[in-house]
N, C-alpha and C positions, 0 to 999 in steps of 0.2 A: 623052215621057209616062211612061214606064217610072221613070223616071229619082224624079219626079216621089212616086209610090206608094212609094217607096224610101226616101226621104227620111225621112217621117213615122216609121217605122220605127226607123231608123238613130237619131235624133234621142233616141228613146225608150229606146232601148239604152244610146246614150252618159250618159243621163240618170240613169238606174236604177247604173249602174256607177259614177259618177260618190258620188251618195249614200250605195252600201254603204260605202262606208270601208273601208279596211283594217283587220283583226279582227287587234288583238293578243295574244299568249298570255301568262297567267299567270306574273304574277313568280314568279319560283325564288325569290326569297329570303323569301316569305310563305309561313307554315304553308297547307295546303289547311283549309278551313274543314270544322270537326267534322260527321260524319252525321248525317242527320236519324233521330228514337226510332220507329221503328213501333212501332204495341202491337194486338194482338188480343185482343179485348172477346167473350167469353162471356156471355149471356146465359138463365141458369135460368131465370129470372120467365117467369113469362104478361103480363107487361105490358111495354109499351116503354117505354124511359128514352134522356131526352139526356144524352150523355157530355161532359163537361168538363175540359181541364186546368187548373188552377190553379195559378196563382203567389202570390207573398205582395202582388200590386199588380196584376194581370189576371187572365183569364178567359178560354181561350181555347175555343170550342165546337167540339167532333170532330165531335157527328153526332148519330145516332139508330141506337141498335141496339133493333130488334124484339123481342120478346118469343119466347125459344126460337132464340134464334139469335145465329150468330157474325160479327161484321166486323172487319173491318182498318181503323186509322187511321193516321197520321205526322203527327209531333210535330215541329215544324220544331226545329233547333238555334238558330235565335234565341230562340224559345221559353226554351228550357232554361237559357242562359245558361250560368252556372257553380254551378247548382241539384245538390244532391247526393240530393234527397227529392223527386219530383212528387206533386201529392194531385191528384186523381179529384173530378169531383163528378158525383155523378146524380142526376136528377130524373125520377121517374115521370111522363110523360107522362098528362095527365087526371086528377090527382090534386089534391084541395082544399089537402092540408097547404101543399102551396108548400117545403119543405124540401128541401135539398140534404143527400144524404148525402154523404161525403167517405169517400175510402179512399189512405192514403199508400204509396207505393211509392220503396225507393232506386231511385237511375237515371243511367246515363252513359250520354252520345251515340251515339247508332248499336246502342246494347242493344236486344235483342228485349223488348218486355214483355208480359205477360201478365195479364189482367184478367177475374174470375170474379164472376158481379153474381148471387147467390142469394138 
């Protein structure tokens, strides 16, 4: 009977090991892929704006930074590509105009940036 309860077990072990695979490591002869851009967004306004990076064929949406206040995003490196310029776009949250303001920034992978919205 023991025997029995055992099984079920066993079964379920061999099964699970069976589909991890073996994890192979990192070719050495590929570059590591470039870091990803954090940027920290200041926020002076009394209003909230959604923050955007922009490329010259997407749009890619960071967040919402509140009004009087700072957050942290990351900018994937796919993102970036081999972009030398990122542009910003923000939009005040509750506002009729509908306008994106734009603000450009130079920028290489893994750079800290920094973003002041007044």
């Amino acid at each position: 009977m023991r025997t029995r309860s055992v099984l079920p077990l066993y079964l379920l072990l061999v099964s699970v090991a069976a589909c991890s695979g073996a994890q192979k490591a990192g070719d050495p002869s590929q570059p590591p892929p470039p870091p990803d851009t954090p940027v920290e967004v200041r926020n002076l306004k009394t209003v909230d704006v959604n923050l955007y990076a922009l490329s010259p064929t997407r749009r890619l949406r960071l967040g919402t930074v509140p009004g009087m206040t700072t957050r942290s995003f990351v900018i994937p490196h796919q993102f970036l590509g081999d972009m030398d310029y990122l542009r910003f776009g923000m939009e005040v949250i509750g506002s009729d105009a509908g306008a994106l303001s734009e603000q450009q920034l130079p920028v290489r992978p893994g750079e800290q940036l920094s973003l002041t919205i007044q």
